[in-house]
Every structure is written in C-alpha cells, then in structure tokens.
C-alpha positions in Angstrom: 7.6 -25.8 -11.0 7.5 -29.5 -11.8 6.3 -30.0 -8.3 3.9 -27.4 -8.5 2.0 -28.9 -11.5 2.2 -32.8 -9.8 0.9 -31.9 -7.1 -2.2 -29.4 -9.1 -2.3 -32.2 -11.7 -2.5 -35.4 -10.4 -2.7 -35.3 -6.3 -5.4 -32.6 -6.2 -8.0 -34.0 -8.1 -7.5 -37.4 -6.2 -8.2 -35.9 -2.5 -11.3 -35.5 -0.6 -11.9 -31.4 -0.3 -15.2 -31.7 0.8 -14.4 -30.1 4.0 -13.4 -27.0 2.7 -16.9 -26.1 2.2 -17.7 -26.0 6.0 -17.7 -22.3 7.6 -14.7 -23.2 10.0 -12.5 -23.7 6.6 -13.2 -20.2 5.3 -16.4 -21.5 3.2 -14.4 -21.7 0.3 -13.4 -24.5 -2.5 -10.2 -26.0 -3.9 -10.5 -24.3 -6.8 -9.7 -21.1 -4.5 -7.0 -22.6 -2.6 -5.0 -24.8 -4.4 -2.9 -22.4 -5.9 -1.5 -21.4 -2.1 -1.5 -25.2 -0.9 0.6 -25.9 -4.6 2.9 -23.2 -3.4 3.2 -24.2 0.1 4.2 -27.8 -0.8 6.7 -26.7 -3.8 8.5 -24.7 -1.1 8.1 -27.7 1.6 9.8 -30.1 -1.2 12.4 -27.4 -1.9 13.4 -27.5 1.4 13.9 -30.8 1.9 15.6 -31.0 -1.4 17.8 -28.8 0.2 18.4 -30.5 3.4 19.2 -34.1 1.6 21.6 -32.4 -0.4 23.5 -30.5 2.6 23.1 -33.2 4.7 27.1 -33.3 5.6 27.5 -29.9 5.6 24.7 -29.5 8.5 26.6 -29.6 12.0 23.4 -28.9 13.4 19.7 -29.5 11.3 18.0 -28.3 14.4 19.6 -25.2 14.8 19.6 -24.7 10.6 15.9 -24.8 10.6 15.7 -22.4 14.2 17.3 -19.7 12.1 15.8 -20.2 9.0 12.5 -20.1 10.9 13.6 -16.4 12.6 14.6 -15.3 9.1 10.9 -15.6 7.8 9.3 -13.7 10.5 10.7 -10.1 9.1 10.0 -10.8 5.6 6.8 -12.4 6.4 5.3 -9.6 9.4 6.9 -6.8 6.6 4.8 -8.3 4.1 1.2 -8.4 6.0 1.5 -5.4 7.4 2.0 -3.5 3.8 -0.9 -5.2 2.4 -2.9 -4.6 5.8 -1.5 -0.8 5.1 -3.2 -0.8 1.9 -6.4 -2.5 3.1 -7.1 0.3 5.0 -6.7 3.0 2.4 -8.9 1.2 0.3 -11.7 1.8 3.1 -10.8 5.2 2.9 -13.5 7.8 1.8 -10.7 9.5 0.0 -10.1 6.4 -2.1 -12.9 6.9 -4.2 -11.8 10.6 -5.1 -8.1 8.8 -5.8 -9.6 6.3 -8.0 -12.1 9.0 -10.3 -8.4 10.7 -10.4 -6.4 7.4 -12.0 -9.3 6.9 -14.4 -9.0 10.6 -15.5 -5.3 9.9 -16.1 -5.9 7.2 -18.3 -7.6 9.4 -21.3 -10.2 6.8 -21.6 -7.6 4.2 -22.7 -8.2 1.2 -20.5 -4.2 -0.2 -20.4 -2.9 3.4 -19.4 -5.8 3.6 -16.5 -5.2 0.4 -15.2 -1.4 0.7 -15.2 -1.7 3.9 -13.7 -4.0 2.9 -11.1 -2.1 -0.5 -10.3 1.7 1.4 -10.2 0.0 4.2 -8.1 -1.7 1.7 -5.6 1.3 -0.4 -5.4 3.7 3.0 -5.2 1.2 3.1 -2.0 1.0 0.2 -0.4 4.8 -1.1 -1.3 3.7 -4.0 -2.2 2.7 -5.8 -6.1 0.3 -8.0 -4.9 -1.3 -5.2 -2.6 -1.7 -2.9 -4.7 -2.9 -5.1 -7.7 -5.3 -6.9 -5.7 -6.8 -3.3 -4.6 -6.7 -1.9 -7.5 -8.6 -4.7 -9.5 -11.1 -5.1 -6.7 -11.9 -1.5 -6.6 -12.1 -1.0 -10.6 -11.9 -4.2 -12.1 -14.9 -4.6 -13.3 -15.0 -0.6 -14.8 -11.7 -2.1 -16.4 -13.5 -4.5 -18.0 -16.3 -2.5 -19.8 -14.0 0.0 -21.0 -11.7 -2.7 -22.5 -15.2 -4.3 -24.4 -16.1 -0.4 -24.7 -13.0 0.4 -26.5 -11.7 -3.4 -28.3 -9.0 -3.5 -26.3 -7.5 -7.3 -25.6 -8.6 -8.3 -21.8 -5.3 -11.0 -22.1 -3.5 -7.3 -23.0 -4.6 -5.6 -20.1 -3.2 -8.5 -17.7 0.0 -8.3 -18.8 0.2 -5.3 -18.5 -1.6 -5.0 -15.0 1.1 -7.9 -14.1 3.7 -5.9 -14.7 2.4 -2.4 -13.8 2.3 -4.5 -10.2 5.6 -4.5 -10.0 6.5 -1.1 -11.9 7.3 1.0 -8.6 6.3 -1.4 -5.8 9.8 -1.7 -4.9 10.0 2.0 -2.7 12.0 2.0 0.1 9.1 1.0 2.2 8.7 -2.1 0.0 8.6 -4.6 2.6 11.2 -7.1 0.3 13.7 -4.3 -0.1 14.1 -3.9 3.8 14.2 -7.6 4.5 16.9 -7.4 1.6 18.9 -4.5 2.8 18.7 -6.2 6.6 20.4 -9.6 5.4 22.4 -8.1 3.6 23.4 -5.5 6.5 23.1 -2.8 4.0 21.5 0.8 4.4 19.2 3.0 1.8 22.0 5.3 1.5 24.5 2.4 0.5 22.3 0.3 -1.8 18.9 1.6 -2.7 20.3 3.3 -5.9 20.8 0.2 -7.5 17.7 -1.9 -6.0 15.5 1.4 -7.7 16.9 0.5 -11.1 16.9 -3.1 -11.3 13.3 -3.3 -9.1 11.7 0.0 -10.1 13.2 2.3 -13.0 13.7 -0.4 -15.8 9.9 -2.6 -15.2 8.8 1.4 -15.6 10.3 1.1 -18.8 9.2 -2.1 -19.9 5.5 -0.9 -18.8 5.6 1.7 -21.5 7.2 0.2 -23.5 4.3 -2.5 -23.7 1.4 -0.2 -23.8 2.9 2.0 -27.0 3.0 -1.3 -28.2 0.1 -3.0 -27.9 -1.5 0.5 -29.0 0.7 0.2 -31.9 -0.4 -3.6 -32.8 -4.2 -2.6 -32.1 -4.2 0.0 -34.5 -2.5 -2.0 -37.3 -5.4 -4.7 -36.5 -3.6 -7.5 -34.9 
C-alpha cells in the first residue's frame, strides 16, 4: 500500500504524461491510468521484495520466475475471458429486458436495485469487477436519479454496490475459484462447499445486512 501511494503521490505528478494523449496510447490521461500503472509497480516492488529476501533459498531465479510466469497465464486468460463473457451479454438485446427486470426487483429502492442488478450480473459473468463494471455502465446513471429521487446517500450506494460485487461472484465458474482449486489440485466436489461460504454465502449476508441498515439509519435521519 505504502508503495502504491509513493508512487501516486509523489512520482506521478513529477513525470511527463503528455503522450498519453496521442491515439496510439488509447487517447486517454493519467488520471485514467494511474491507478493500473500504481498497481502494476506495487506488484513489481513486491516481487522484488520477495526475491532479495529468498535470495539463498533460490537454486535457480531463472527458473523461479519461468514458473511463476506459467502460473499467471491460467488465472490471467480465466479472468479475460469472464469479463469478455459478460461483455457480450451486455450487447445482448435480451439485456435490456434483464435490466427493466432487476429494476422491478428493487421496489423503487435504489440500494436493493443496484445490489440486485450488480450480484445478478456478477452471478453471470463470475467475475466482481465484470459484473460491476456492467452493471454501473448499463444503469448507472438511472442509479443515480433514483438515489437524488429518493435521498438516498450516493457514498451508501457504493458500498454497497462494492460489496454486492462480490456477493455471489465467486460460482464455480468464477475464474479465481478454478485457478484456486487447480493449484491447489482440488476438485468442486472436494472443496467448493467451503469456497461458497467464505466467497459467497456470508458477503450475501453482509449485503443485507447493510441495506436493512442503512434503511434503518435513513429513516431515523442520519
């Protein structure tokens, strides 16, 4: 964490992002990408962290960093191809009948229709980011009005569209619990009981749990 806010903080706003303006750099700004680049360095750092520290227990670094390398391709191919998955419902015609359903669902109360739509998206797509990121460009901004519409908290509704995300993401097709269940040379039948509760049944809890209770604090005026 500590490198991840240097390296936002203080080496960020001293480099030269002009470039990332040009078309063949995705037309975007550092305001957009500094987030990932923050990430990709923290992880960079850890591993060399790592490395220094092992340093004598490393018979071979070469072959250490060949196998870590091979490791990340399932995890990382899983991953894309979810959120592909869900990419392409989105462009669905049937989306839009999906997303009139969630809406319904929610009674008019914003945090119920965008947990329902974000847990049922996810559910989909088996992945938290996916299915957040769909759901919020789909109905974020319908979200939004009914939140000013009906006084409800718009810091509220993110946490509890943050952890809606990762209320049932975590389905046996969730891209993390195969690449778990592979390293760990593990089956569904032997271990997904217990990856469901930890990763699925109890953030289902702690979703409702928040909503009754940021209805409850609403309606007392806080």
């Amino acid at each position: 964490m500590s490198a991840i806010f240097l390296f936002i903080q203080v080496i960020v706003p001293r480099l030269d992002t002009a470039f990332l303006a040009e078309p063949r750099f995705g037309a975007t700004t550092i305001e957009t990408v500094r987030g990932v680049w923050a990430v990709i360095v923290s992880l960079f750092v850890a591993i060399l962290l790592l490395i220094a520290g092992n340093w004598r227990r490393l018979e071979d670094l070469r072959t250490s960093l060949d196998r870590g390398a091979d490791a990340s391709v399932l995890p990382i191919f899983n991953t894309a191809s979810l959120v592909g998955f869900g990419a392409v419902i989105a462009a669905l015609p049937v989306f839009d009948a999906i997303s009139q359903a969630v809406l319904a669902l929610g009674g008019g109360n914003p945090l119920v229709s965008a947990a329902v739509s974000v847990t049922v998206l996810s559910a989909m797509t088996g992945s938290a980011s996916g299915g957040m990121s769909i759901a919020l460009d789909a109905l974020g901004p319908t979200f939004v009005d009914m939140a000013h519409t009906t006084g409800v908290s718009l810091d509220v509704m993110h946490r509890v569209t943050a952890v809606a995300s990762g209320a049932l993401d975590a389905l046996p097709h969730n891209g993390a619990v195969i690449t778990l269940l592979t390293v760990c040379r593990l089956s569904h039948r032997d271990a997904y009981g217990d990856v469901f509760v930890v990763a699925a049944a109890i953030p289902m809890i702690a979703l409702v749990v928040l909503i009754v209770l940021a209805g409850l604090l609403r309606n007392f005026g806080f």
